[in-house]
N, C-alpha and C positions, 0 to 999 in steps of 0.2 A: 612365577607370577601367572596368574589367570587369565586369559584374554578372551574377550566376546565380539562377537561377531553383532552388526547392525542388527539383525533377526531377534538376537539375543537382548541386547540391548531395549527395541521394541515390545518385549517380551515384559520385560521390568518395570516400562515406563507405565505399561497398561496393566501390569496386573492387580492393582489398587484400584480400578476403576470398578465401579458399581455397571451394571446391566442397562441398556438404554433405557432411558427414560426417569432415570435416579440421577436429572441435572444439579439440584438443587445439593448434593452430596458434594458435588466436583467446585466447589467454592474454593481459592486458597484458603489455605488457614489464614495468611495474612491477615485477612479483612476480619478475620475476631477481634484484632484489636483497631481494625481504620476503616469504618467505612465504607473508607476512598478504596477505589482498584486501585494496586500496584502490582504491574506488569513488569519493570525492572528486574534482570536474575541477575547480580553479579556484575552490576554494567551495562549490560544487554537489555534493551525495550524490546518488549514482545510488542508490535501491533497486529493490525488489522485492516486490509485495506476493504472501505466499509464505502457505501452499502452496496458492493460489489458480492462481498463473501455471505451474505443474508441471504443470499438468491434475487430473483427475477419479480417476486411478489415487490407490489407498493410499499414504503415504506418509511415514515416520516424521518424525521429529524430529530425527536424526541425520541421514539422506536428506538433508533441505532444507539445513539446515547445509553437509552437504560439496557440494550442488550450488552453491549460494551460493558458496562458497569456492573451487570448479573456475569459476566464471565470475568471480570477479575483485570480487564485489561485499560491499562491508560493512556495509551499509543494509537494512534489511527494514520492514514493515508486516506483521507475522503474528497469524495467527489463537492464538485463547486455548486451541485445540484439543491444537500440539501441547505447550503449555505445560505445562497442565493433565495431559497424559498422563506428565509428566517426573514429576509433583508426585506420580503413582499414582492417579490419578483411574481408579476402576473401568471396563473396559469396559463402552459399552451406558445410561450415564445421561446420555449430552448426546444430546438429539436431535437427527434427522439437520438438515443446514440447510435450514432454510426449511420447516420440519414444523410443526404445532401440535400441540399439547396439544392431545386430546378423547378420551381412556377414561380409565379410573380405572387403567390401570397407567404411563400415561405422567404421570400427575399422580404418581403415588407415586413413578415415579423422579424429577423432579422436584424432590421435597420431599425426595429422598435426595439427588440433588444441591446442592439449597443447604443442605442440612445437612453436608455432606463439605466445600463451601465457606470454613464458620463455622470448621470445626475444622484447615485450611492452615494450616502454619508458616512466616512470608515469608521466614522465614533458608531456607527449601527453593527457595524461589522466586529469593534470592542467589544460590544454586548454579546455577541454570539460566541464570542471569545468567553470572557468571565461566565457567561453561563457553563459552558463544557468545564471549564476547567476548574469552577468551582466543586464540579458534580468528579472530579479526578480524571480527564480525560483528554490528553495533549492532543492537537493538529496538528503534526510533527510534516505532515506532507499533504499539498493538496493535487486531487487528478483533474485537469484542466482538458476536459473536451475540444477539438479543434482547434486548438492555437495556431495552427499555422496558418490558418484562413483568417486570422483574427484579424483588424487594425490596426497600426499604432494606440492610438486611443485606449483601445481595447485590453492591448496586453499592457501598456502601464495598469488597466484597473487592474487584470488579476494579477499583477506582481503585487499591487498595493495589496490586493485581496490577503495574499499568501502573507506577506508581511503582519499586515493588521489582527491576521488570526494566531499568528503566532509559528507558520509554517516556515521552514529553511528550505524549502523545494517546492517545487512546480512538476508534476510527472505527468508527462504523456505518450503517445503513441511515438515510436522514432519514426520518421520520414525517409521517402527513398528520395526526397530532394536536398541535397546539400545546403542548397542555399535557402532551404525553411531552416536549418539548424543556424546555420551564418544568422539570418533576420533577427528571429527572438535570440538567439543566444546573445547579441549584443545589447537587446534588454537586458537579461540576466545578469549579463554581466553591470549596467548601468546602474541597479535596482537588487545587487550582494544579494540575489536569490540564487539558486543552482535549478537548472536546468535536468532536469533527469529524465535520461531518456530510455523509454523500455521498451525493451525486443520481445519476442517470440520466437519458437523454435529453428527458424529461418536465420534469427539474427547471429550471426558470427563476432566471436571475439574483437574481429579487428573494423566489422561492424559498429558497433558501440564507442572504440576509439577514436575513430575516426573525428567526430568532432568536436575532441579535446582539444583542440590546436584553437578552437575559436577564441575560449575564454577560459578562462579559471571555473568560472561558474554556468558549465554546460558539463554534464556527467552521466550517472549512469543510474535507474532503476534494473539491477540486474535480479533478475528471475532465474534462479537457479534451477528449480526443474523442467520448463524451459530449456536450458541452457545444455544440461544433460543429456533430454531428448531429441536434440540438437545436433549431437558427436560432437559437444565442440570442447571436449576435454573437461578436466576436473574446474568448477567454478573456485575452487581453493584458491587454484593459483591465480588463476583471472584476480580476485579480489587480492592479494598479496598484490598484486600489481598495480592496480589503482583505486585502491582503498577510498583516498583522500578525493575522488572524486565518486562515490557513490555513497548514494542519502538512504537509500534503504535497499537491500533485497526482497523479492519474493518468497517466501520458504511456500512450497510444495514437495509432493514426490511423486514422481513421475520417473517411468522405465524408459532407457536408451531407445535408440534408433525411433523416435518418435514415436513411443509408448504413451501410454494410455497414464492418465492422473492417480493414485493409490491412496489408500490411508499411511500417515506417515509411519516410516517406518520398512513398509513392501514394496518402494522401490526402488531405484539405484538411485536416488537423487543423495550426497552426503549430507544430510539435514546437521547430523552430529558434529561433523568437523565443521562446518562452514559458521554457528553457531558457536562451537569454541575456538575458534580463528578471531572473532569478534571479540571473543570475550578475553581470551588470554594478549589481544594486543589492545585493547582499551581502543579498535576503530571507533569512529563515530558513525555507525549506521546500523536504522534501523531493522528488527529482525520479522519482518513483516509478511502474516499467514497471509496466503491469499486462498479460500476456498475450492476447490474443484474439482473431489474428486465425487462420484456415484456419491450420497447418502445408504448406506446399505439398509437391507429391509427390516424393520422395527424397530429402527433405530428414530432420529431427527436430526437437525442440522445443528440446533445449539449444544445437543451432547456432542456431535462428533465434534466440533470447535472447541468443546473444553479437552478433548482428545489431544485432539491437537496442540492444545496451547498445554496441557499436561506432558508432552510430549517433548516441548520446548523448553519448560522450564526445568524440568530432570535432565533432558541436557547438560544445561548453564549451571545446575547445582554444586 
């Protein structure tokens, strides 16, 4: 029998790919007959976590939508950002990310924001629902900015948020405080959302475990390239091990010892197996790109994404 090597493998998945800038080529076939994106291979949702993977550029809420839907995909991981702005959340009261609170006008918006919070109507938040989904495009996860600083108040809304959209998870930043995981995770657990919490190259296997003990429904956003870059062993068996508590992974690739992001394929991350781990045990989690490596030069971001997501679904074939 013939065996191929990752390289090899990469080799196959792109050589059917047209030259950058021939996106419009890299359409599944699928959608000759539907439309709708269908991102499912065999069991496995491909998503996207959006509008992360689009880049740094502005970018509405409609944007992500129809670029989602010109690349084929019906899965996402999206931020509360552009939800929130469907709902009429004022510009200018969510701070930028990864800012802190430290003057007296960023506290007042703030306290403006969780007060606009209190007073969401979730039948508005239905609508933002039937809108995506009518156009083929599941919430399967949403990324929640700073929960651990949230209120009570606060985190019932985005449990309700996540609920109403149709999400089984909440994913954020994991904490180097325990007892931020302890607080929300017993929402979580109140409010049969999951809790997902995602590492970085720093984070360790037993990192991520650690606040399994809270609840049933505190788990794990693992990022496998990441994870790799890491040393912290093959994510295979991490995932064999607690499957039933992670809602989606990251797929990148990224080389060892805290290497550098690649197109998939060139670098040691097992995109291959980790994806048919999924698929050959019918887990329930999503298989979710998240952008990052260079754009190479004459190329774009939405061809290398259907790279990617072509890259995915020959996997799973």
């Amino acid at each position: 029998m013939t065996t191929y090597s990752r390289r090899d493998f990469t080799k196959f998945a792109l050589a059917a790919l047209p030259a950058a800038g021939a996106f419009s080529a890299l359409a599944p076939l699928a959608r000759a007959a539907d439309p709708k994106p269908n991102s499912r291979v065999n069991g496995v949702h491909i998503g996207l976590n959006v509008p992360y993977s689009f880049g740094s550029a502005p970018i509405t809420g409609d944007e992500i939508l129809a670029n989602c839907v010109k690349l084929g995909l019906s899965a996402v991981e999206l931020r509360t950002q552009p939800i929130e702005a469907f709902l009429g959340l004022p510009a200018g009261l969510v701070p930028a990310r990864g800012a802190v609170v430290a003057s007296a006008e960023a506290a007042a918006n703030a306290k403006k924001l969780a007060d606009w919070r209190a007073a969401v109507p979730m039948a508005k938040v239905a609508e933002f629902r039937r809108k995506w989904e009518t156009a083929g495009v599941f919430v399967d996860v949403i990324k929640v900015d700073g929960i651990f600083k949230m209120s009570a108040p606060e985190l019932d809304y985005v449990f309700a948020l996540a609920k109403n959209v149709g999400a089984r998870a909440i994913s954020t930043e994991i904490s180097k405080e325990a007892s931020d995981h302890e607080r929300v995770g017993k929402v979580a657990d109140r409010h049969g959302v999951l809790l997902a919490l995602h590492g970085h190259a720093t984070t360790t296997g037993a990192n991520y475990e650690a606040p399994y003990s809270i609840s049933k429904f505190v788990g794990s956003n693992l990022d496998i390239g990441h994870y790799v870059a890491g040393e912290n062993g093959s994510p295979v068996e991490f995932i064999k091990r607690n499957h039933a508590r992670i809602s989606h992974v990251h797929i990148k690739d990224r080389k060892r010892n805290n290497g550098v992001n690649m197109p998939f394929g060139e670098g040691d991350t097992p995109i291959v197996e980790v994806l048919r781990l999924i698929r050959d045990n019918k887990f329930n989690i999503q298989a979710t790109i998240e952008f990052e490596y260079k754009v190479p030069a004459g190329s774009d971001r939405m061809t290398e994404l259907a790279k990617a997501i072509k890259y995915c679904r020959d996997a799973l074939a």
